[in-house]
Structures are given as structure tokens and as C-alpha cells.
C-alpha positions in Angstrom: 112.9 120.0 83.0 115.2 117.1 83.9 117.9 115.1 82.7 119.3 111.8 84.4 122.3 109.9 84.3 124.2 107.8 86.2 126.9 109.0 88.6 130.0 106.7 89.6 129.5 106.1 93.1 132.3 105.0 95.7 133.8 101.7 95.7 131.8 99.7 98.1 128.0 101.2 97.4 125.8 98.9 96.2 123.7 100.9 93.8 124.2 104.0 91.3 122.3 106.8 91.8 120.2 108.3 89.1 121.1 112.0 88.5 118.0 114.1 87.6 119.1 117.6 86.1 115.9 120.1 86.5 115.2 122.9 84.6 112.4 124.7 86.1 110.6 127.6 83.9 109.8 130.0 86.4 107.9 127.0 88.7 107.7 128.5 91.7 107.2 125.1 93.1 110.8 123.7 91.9 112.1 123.6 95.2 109.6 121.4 96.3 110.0 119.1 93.7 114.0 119.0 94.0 113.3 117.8 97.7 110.9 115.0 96.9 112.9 113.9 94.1 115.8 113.9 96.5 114.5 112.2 99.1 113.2 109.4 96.3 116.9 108.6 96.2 117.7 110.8 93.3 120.4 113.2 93.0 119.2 116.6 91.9 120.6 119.4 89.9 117.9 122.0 90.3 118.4 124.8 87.6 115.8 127.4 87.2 115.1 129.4 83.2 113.7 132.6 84.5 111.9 133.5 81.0 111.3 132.0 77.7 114.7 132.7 75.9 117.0 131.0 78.8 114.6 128.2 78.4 115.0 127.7 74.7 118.7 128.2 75.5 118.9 125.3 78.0 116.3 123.0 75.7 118.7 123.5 72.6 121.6 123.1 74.5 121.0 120.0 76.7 119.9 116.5 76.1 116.7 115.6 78.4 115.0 112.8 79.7 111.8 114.3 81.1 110.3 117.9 81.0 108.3 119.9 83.6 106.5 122.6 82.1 103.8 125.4 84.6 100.7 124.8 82.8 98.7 127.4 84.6 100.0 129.9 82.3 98.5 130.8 79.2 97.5 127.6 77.0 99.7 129.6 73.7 102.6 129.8 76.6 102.4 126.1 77.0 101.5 125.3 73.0 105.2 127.3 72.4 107.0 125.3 74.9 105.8 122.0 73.5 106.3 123.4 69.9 110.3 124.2 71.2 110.7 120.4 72.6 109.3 118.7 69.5 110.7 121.7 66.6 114.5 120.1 68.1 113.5 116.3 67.5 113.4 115.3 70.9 110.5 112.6 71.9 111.3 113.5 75.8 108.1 112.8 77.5 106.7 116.0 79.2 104.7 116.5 82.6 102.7 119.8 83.4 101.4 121.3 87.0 98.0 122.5 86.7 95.4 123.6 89.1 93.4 121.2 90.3 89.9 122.8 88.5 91.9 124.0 85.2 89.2 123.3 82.2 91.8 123.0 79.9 93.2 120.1 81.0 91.9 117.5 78.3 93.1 120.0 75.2 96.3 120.1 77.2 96.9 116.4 76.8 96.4 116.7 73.4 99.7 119.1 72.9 101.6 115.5 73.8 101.9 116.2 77.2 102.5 112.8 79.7 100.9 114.0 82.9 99.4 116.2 84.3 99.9 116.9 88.7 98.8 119.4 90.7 100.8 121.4 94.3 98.8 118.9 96.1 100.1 115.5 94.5 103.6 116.3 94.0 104.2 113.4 96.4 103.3 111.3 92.6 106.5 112.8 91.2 108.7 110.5 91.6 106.9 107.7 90.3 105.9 110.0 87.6 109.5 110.2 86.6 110.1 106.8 86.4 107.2 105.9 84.3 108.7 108.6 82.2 111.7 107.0 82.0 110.1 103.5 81.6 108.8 105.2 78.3 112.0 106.8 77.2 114.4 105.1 74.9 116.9 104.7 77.3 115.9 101.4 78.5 118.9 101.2 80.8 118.3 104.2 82.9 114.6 103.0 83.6 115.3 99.9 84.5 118.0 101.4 87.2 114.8 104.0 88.1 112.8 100.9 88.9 115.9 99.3 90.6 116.4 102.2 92.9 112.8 102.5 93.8 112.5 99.0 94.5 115.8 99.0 96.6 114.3 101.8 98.6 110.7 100.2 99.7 113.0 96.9 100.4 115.4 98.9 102.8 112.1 100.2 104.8 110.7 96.9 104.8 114.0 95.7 106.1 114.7 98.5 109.0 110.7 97.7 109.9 112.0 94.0 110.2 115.3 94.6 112.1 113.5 96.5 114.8 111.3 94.1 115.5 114.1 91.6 115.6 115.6 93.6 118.0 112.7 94.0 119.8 111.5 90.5 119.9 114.9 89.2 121.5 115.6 92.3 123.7 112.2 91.8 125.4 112.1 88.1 125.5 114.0 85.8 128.5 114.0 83.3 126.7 114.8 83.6 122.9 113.8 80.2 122.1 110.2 81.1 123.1 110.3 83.5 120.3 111.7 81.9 117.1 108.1 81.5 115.2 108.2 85.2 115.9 111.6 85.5 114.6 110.7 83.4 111.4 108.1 85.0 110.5 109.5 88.0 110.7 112.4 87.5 108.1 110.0 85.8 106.1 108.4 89.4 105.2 112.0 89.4 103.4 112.8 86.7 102.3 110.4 83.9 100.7 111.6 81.0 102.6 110.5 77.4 102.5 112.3 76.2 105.3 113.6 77.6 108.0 116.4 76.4 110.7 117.3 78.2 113.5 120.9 76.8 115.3 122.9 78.0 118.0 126.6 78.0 116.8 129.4 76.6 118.9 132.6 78.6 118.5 134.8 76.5 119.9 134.3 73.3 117.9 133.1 75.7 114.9 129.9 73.7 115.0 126.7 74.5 115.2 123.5 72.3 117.0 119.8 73.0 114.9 117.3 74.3 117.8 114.2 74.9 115.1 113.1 73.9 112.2 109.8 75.1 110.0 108.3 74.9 106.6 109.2 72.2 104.2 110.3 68.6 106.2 113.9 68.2 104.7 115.7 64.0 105.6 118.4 64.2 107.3 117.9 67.6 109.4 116.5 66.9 112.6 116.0 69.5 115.9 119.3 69.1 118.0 121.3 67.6 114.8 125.0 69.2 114.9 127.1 69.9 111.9 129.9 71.2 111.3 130.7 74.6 109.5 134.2 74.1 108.3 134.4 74.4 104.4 130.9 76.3 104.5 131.0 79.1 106.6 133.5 80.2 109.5 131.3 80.3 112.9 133.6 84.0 113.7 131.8 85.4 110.8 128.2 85.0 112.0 126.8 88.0 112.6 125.0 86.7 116.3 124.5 83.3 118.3 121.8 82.6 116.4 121.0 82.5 112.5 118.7 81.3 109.9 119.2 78.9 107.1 116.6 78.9 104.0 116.2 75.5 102.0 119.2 76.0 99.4 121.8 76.5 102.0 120.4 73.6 104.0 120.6 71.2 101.0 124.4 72.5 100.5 125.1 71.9 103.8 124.1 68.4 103.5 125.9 67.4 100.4 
């Protein structure tokens, strides 16, 4: 059983993290599933209701978003559970582990349950709780599920592409032989149009365009050099090099 809710983070993190409180009625596979919801980029409270009475206890007491019940006990074990969540008024979607074989599964769908997993697809949890959460009336916490989800596959995506920045230039004597490479590669990231690579010029806080790809723009031309004052200060550019997409191009040239 879990309940989520959004924690004040640090000034200076981008994103809040989604708190997922998780009662676990004697689930001997709780642990488990407090690590893989942890490493989904959750933050886990991982309680555990022993036997029935501590679990009406924390049911009664608590407001939920999503319920785990063990399944492989005794269908009338799992019927009471459902009966405890639904005899306080709550509408909290509810997910069940079963064996992978258990006959019973079809009649236990029909107690309400959401979802059924098994031990061996517990790596589904997490987007199992989100879908659960999609579903919930708390439209606000799903959509900052999905957020953090997405925000995770893009910082994989973008450690995969740094590295083979890094490895592009590191092993190349000549960068210039490798800027398609280099395109292409931020291009996994970001959707661009056009692309202009320009070596920057500290001195006269100019910089002098090297490559261009995509989309033909008038009036930006291989070896043009502009000028970054008002725009951008050339000290803050993260290397030599850097990449403009289409929209900063066309500011730069009004």
C-alpha cells in the first residue's frame, strides 16, 4: 500500500520528487519493491502491517493513492481486504502479486483489482504506479509521475549522448572532421532544424560560423562572424565550440 506526495526539494533542483508511502501486508517481497520504486526516482516510505488488524489500522487511518495487496493468499483473505478499502469510501486503485499459474486470477479482477504482477515482473512496478496514479483523481500528482519518468529516460538518453560527445572529440585530431558526428548526436536530444557550429573568439567576444546543416537560413554563411554582445557573453560558453538551433539563429540575426 502506498501513498504519494510531493516533498519540497532544495532550492536549486529542478524537479519534486514523488513520495510513495508503502504499506506492505505481510509481502515478503516489499523490500524488493521499495528498491525498484526507489531507483524509479521515487522516495519511499516502506511500512510493513504484519496481520489483518494493523492493516485496517493503517487503511482507516491514512489517505492512499495506490494499494498493494499478496494475492496468493486465500481468495476470502483478499475479498476482506478489498471489502476494507471500498467499506471506507476510498476509489484508490489496487494492484495484487500473484503467482504466475494462479487460476484465480480472472475472479480476482473482478473484486476491482487494477493489476495483477508477479516476483518475476516487478521491474513493471513503477509504470504500474503511474498508470495508477494517471487514474486517480489527483490529476496533479500524475502528471508530476509522468514528469519524473519522462525526465529520467531523457537524463539516460542525455549521459548516452555526452559520452559520445566526449568521445568523438577526445579521439578525433581534428574536431572539425567530426561535426556531422557531433550534430547528429545532439540531435537524439534535441529536434533541430538547423544546426551551426562556430568557434568563439574571446577576445573580440565574437564568434566565426565553421558548419552549418539542415534548413538553408539568408544571411548565415560558413566563416560569417558575429558578434555576441547583447546575446550571450562568449566567458559563459560552456567550450570552444557550440551549437545554435534555428530560433536562436534567427534572434541572432535580428
Amino acid at each position: 500500500m502506498v501513498s504519494s506526495k510531493l516533498e519540497n526539494e532544495p532550492t536549486g533542483k529542478k524537479l519534486p520528487r514523488i513520495e510513495i508511502r508503502m504499506l506492505s501486508f505481510d509481502l515478503v517481497e516489499r523490500v524488493e519493491i521499495a528498491r525498484l520504486l526507489t531507483d524509479a526516482g521515487y522516495s519511499v516510505r516502506n511500512e510493513l502491517a504484519a496481520n489483518f488488524d494493523r492493516f485496517e489500522s493503517r487503511v482507516t487511518d491514512d489517505d492512499w493513492d495506490v494499494i498493494f495487496v499478496d494475492a496468493r493468499v486465500p481468495y476470502d483473505s483478499v475479498s476482506r481486504a478489498l471489502d476494507l478499502v471500498r467499506a471506507i469510501g476510498s476509489d484508490v486503485p489496487v494492484f495484487a502479486l500473484v503467482d504466475s499459474h494462479q487460476e484465480n486470477q480472472a475472479e480476482l479482477m473482478e473484486l476491482g483489482i487494477a493489476d495483477l504482477f508477479t516476483s518475476d515482473d516487478l521491474q513493471r512496478l513503477p509504470g504500474i504506479i503511474t498508470r495508477g496514479l494517471e487514474a486517480s483523481d489527483d490529476r496533479k500528482i500524475a502528471i508530476e509521475a509522468r514528469r519524473l519518468q519522462n525526465e529520467i529516460e531523457f537524463a539516460g538518453d542525455e549521459r548516452a549522448v555526452l559520452a559520445e560527445i566526449g568521445r568523438l572529440v577526445s579521439s578525433s585530431p581534428d574536431i572539425g572532421q567530426v561535426y556531422d558526428q557531433l550534430v547528429e548526436q545532439v540531435k537524439i536530444l534535441i529536434p533541430l532544424e538547423t544546426a551551426a557550429i562556430a568557434v568563439a573568439d574571446v577576445a573580440s567576444d565574437s564568434v566565426t560560423i565553421e558548419y552549418l546543416s539542415g534548413r538553408e537560413l539568408p544571411g548565415f554563411d560558413r566563416g560569417r562572424v558575429m558578434a555576441m554582445s547583447g546575446l550571450t557573453s562568449v566567458n559563459q560558453l560552456p567550450q570552444f565550440v557550440f551549437i545554435f538551433d534555428t530560433e536562436l539563429m534567427e534572434q541572432m540575426r535580428t
